[in-house]
N, C-alpha and C positions, 0 to 999 in steps of 0.2 A: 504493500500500500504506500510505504514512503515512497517507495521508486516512482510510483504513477504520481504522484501530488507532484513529485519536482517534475518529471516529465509537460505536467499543465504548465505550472511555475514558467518553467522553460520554456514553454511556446507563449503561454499571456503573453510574458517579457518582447520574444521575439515578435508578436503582433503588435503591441504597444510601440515596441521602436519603429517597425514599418510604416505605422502609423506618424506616428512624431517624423519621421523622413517625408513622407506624404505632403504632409503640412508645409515644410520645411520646403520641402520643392516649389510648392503652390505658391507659398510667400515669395520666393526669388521672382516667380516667373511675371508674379501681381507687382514685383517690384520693376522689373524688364519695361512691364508694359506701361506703368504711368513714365519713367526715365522718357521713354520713347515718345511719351504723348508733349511732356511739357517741354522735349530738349527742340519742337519748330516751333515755340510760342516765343518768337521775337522780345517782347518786354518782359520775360522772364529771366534776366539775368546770369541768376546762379540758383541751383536749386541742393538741396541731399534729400535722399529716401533710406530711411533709415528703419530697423525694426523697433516697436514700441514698446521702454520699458516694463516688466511685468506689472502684471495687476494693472493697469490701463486699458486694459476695455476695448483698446481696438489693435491693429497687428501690426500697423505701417504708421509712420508719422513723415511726414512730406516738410521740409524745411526753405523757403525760396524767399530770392528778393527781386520784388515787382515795383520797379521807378522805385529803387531803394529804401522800399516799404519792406518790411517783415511779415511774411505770411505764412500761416500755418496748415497744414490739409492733414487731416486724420483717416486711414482707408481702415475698413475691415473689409478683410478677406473671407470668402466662405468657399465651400467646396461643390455647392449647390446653390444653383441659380431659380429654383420654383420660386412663383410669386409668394405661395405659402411661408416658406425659408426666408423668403428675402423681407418680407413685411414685417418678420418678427424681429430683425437686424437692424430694418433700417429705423425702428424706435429708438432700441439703443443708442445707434453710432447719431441719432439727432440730439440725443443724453449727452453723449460723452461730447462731441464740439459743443455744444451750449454751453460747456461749463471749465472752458476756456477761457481767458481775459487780456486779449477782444475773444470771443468765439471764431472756433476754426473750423474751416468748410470741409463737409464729410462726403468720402467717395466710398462708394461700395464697387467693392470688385470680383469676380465670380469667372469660371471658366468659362460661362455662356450666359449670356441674358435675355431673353424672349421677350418681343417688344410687350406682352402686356407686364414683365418684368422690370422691363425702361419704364413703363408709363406707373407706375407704383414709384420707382425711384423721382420720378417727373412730382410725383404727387406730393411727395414728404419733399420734395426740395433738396435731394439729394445727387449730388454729379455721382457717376457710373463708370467702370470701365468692366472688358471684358477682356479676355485674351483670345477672342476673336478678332477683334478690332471695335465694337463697337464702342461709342462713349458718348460724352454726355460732363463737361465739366465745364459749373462757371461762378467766378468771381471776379470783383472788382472791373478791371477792365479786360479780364481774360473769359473768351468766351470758345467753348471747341465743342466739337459733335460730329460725331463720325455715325454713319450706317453702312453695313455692310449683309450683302445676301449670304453669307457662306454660313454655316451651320456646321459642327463638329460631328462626324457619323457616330457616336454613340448619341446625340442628341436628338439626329435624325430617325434613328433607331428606336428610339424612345417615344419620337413626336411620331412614328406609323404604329408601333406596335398598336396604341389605344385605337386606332381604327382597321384592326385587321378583322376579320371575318366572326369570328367569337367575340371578342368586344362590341365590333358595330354590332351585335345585335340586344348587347343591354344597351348601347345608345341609342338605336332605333326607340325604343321600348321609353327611355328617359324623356326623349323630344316628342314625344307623341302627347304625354303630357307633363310637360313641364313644369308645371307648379304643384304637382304632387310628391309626396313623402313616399320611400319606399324603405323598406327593410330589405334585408340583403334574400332572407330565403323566398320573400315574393318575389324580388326583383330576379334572382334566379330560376323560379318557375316561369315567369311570362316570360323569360327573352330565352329558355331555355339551355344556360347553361349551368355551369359548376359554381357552387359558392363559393371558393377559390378563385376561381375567373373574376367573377361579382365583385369580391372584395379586394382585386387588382385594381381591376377598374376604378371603383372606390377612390382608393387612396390616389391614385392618378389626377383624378378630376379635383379632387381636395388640394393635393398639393400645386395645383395648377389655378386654383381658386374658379376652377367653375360649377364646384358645386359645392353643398355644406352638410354637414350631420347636426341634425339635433334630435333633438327625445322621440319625434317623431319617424326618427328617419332620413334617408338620403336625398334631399332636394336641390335640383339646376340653379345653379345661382347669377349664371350667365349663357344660356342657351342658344344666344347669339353669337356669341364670342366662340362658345365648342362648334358652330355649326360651322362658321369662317374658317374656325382650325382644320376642322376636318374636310373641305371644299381645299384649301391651300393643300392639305394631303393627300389628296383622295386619288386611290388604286380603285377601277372599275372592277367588280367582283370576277372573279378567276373561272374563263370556261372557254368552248369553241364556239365560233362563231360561223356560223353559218349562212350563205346567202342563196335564196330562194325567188321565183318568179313566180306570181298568181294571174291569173286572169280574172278573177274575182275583184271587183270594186264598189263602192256607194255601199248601197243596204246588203247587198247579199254579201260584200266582205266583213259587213258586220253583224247580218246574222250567224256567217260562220264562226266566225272568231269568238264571240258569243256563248257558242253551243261546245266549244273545244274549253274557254276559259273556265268555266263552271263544271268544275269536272272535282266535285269534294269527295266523290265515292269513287271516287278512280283510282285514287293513293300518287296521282301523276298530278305533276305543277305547270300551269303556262300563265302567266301574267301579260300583261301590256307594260313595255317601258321607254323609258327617255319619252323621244316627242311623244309618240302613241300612247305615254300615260299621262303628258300636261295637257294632248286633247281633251280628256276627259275631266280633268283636275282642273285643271287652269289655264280655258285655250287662248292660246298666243300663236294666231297663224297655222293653219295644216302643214304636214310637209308630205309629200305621196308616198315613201316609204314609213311599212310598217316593222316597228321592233317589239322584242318581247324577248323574254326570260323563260325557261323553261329545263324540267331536267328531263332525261330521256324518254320517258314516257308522252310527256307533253308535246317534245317534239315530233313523236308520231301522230299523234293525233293530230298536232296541227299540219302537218303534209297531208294527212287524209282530208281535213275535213276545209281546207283552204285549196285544197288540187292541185300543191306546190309543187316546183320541180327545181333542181339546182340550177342557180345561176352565176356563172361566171362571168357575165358583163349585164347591166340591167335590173339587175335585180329589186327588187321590189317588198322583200320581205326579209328581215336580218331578225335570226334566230340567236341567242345564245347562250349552249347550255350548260348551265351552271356546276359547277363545282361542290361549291358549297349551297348549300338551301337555307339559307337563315334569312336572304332576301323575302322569303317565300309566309316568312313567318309574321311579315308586317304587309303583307296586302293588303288594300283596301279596295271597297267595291263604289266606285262612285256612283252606279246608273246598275236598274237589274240585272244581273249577267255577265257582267265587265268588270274583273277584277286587275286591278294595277300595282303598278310597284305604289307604296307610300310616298307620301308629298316630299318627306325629308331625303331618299333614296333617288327622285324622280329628279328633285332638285342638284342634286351631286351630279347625276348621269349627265343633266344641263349643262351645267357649269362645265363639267367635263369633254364637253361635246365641242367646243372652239367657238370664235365669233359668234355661229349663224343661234348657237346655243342659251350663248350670255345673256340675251335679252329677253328669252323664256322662261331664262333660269328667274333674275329678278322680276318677271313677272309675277311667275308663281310664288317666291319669296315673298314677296308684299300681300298677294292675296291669301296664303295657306300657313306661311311661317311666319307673320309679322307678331314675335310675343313681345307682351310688356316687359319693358325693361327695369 
């Protein structure tokens, strides 16, 4: 038993140091990139970045002379950039410069900062730097702001995961209605997955602050905000696509379609999507080809009961069968008969669709997703 105690002993110690290197890195690198930022600000003289004595509340103290003024800049470093993490920081570090004499202007600095990130630091009055490039620092007469597109792939990684195939469909299930409370085992019955999965998700959204836990449950706290995130992210759902020719058009393409769409006791899926399901939803212009969703089964039927036949120039009818079926799980029926992808999925497919899209997409947005903010 002693040998096993020191054995932990021995590793604690060894995760603790790696840890404390961790840090240690991070601070150089938070220190790299402010050097960098204030050594093209012309009326900044002379500057030092130096690490901040213990017990002082933040990690970096900034020392410069501006028109041979003495300025002071206090950064805390963090290792995570969620707005969650960052809001609870940037109280602090507005603590600890206030109580300074004169007070010294506080930067927060992080490996990455997502603009609803920036715009929390924007709020508290806090300059920003990242080691992406982005920033965001201003006093006196010094003003700088950098924007940059590049994102770090473990963040990218991060920012798809919460919209891959199992997640979209507890956020399907969240935006449908938006101002209700769920708990985790309901919210894993309707959107059908693992309460695991659920309470991924969870913390995701929490830490990203668009949505909130209280007694009642897990409610969207920004439903607009997740819907943009995931419109900037958004992988069309994973299948083959197929293109077909019908001869059918007017009422008898939509009796057909009809008669194949409604098919609950079949155990087979075919919906209406992209444009063919904001006709129904929220029309903005016809366009003569029809799309739709469907998994194997459905695409049989719809070759039967549409009289399709492959096309490889002309086509008229684009099939795509899905992969995964959790699309399948938030249909709705706008008109008897006619079942489509959901508003929130039909609007992605939009967006996603280029130009001739864009302005269907915000059509439908305004009429079917417009929530209070």
């Amino acid at each position: 038993m002693k040998g096993i105690d020191i054995f932990h002993q021995r590793n604690h110690f060894q995760q603790m140091l790696k840890a404390t290197e961790n840090v240690k890195q991070l601070e150089g690198q938070a220190a790299d990139a402010v050097q960098a930022l204030l050594r093209d600000v012309p009326v900044i003289r002379t500057f030092a970045v130096e690490s901040a004595p213990p017990g002082s509340y933040v990690d970096l103290v900034v020392r410069l002379n501006l028109d041979g003024h003495e300025r002071l800049l206090v950064c805390e470093v963090k290792s995570i950039g969620q707005p969650r993490h960052v809001r609870a920081a940037l109280l602090q570090l507005q603590k600890v410069a206030s109580s300074f004499d004169p007070p010294a202007t506080p930067i927060f600095i992080a490996p990455y900062l997502s603009t609803d990130a920036q715009a929390l630091c924007r709020e508290f009055d806090v300059g920003f730097v990242d080691l992406v490039g982005n920033a965001r620092v201003t006093f006196d007469s010094v003003f700088i702001e950098r924007q940059v597109d590049a994102k770090p792939p473990a963040v990218q990684r991060s920012l798809k995961s919460i919209f891959k195939p199992k997640s979209a469909q507890v956020l399907r299930v969240l935006l449908r209605e938006p101002a209700r409370a769920w708990r985790v085992a309901d919210l894993a019955e309707a959107s059908g997955v693992s309460l695991g999965h659920v309470s991924n998700v969870r913390g995701e959204l929490v830490d990203r602050e668009l949505a909130e836990v209280a007694d009642d449950g897990l409610r969207l706290s920004h439903p607009d905000r997740l819907l943009d995130a995931w419109r900037e992210a958004y992988e069309p759902p994973l299948g083959e696509r197929v293109e077909f020719y019908t001869t059918l058009h007017g009422q008898p393409l939509d009796h057909a379609l009809r008669s194949v769409l409604h098919m609950e006791d079949s155990g087979s899926h075919a919906v209406l999507a992209s444009f063919s399901a904001a006709h129904w939803l929220s029309p903005y212009g016809r366009v003569p080809t029809q799309y739709c969703y469907a998994d194997a089964g459905g695409l049989v039927a719809l070759r039967s009961a549409l009289k399709m036949a492959p096309a490889r120039s002309g086509a008229n009818v684009v099939v795509t069968v899905l992969k995964d079926h959790g699309v399948f799980l938030d249909a709705v029926e706008p008109a008897p008969g006619v079942f489509c992808t959901s508003p929130v999925q039909t609007y992605l497919d939009l967006a996603f669709a280029g130009e001739r899209g864009a302005e269907a997409a915000d059509h439908l947005r305004q009429e079917l997703l417009a929530w209070r903010k």
